[in-house]
C-alpha positions in Angstrom: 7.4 -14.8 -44.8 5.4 -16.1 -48.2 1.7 -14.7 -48.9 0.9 -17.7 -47.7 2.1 -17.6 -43.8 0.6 -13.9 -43.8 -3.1 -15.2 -44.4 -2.8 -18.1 -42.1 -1.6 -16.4 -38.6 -4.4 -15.5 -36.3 -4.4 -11.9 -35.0 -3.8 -12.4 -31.4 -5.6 -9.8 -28.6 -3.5 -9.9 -25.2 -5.8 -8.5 -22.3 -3.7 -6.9 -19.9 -3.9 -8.3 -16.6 -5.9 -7.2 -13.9 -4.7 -4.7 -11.0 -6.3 -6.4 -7.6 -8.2 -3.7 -6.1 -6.8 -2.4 -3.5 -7.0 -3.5 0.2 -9.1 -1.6 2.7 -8.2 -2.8 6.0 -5.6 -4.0 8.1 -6.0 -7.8 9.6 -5.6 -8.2 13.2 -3.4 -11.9 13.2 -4.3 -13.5 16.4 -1.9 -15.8 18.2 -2.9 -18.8 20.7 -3.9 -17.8 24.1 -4.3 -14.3 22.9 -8.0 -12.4 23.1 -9.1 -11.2 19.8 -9.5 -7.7 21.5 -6.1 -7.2 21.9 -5.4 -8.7 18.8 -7.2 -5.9 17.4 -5.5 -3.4 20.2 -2.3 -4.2 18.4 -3.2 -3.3 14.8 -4.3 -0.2 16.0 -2.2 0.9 18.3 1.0 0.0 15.9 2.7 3.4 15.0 2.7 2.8 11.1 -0.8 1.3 11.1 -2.0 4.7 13.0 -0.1 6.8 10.5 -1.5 4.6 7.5 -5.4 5.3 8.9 -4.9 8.9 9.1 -3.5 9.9 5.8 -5.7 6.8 4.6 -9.0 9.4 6.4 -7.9 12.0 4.6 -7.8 11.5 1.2 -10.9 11.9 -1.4 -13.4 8.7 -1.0 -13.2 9.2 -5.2 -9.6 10.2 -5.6 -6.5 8.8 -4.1 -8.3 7.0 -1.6 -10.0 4.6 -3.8 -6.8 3.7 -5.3 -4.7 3.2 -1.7 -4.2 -0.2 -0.5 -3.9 0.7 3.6 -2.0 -2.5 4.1 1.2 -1.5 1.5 0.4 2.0 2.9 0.6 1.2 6.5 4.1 -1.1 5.2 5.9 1.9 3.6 5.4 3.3 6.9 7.0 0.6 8.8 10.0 0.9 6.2 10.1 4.8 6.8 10.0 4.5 10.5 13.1 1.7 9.8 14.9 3.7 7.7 14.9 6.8 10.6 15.7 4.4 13.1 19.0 3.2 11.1 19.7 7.0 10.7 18.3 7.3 7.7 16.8 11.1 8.1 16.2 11.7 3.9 12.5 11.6 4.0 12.3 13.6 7.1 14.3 16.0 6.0 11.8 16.2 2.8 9.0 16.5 4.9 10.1 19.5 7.1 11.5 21.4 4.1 8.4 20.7 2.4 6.7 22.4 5.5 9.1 25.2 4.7 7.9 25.9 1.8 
């Protein structure tokens, strides 16, 4: 590269791109002929959503909970539940020996 090309480039500034804050609450999808009530009754009576609420409750308001999306939270539940009902007993196993401790 000459003297030249040097003084002539442009000093580029990338701005990295912005996290989406995180999601708050979970969205009740309503189907036709179906009350919005127990639209609602689902999403909170689903197993992984319930999980997702309380661990979501009991976190900071200015620590991890202001970083938690509850939907992906309330999904990794749904995946952990999976994995257990496929046999998968890893995390369960992590959890109870963590109670050990």
């Amino acid at each position: 590269m000459t003297k030249t090309d040097a003084m002539t480039r442009k000093k580029l500034s990338v701005t990295p791109a912005r996290e989406p804050e995180p999601r708050k609450s979970l969205i009740a999808r309503r189907l036709p002929n179906e009350s919005a009530g127990r639209a609602i009754a689902l999403v909170v009576a689903d197993p992984s959503n319930a999980a997702a609420r309380v661990m979501y409750a009991a976190e900071d308001k200015r620590g991890i909970q202001a970083q938690l999306d509850l939907p992906d939270l309330a999904d990794l539940m749904a995946d952990r539940a999976k994995a257990v009902q496929g046999g998968d007993l890893r995390e369960v196993e992590a959890a109870l020996t963590g109670q050990i401790a």
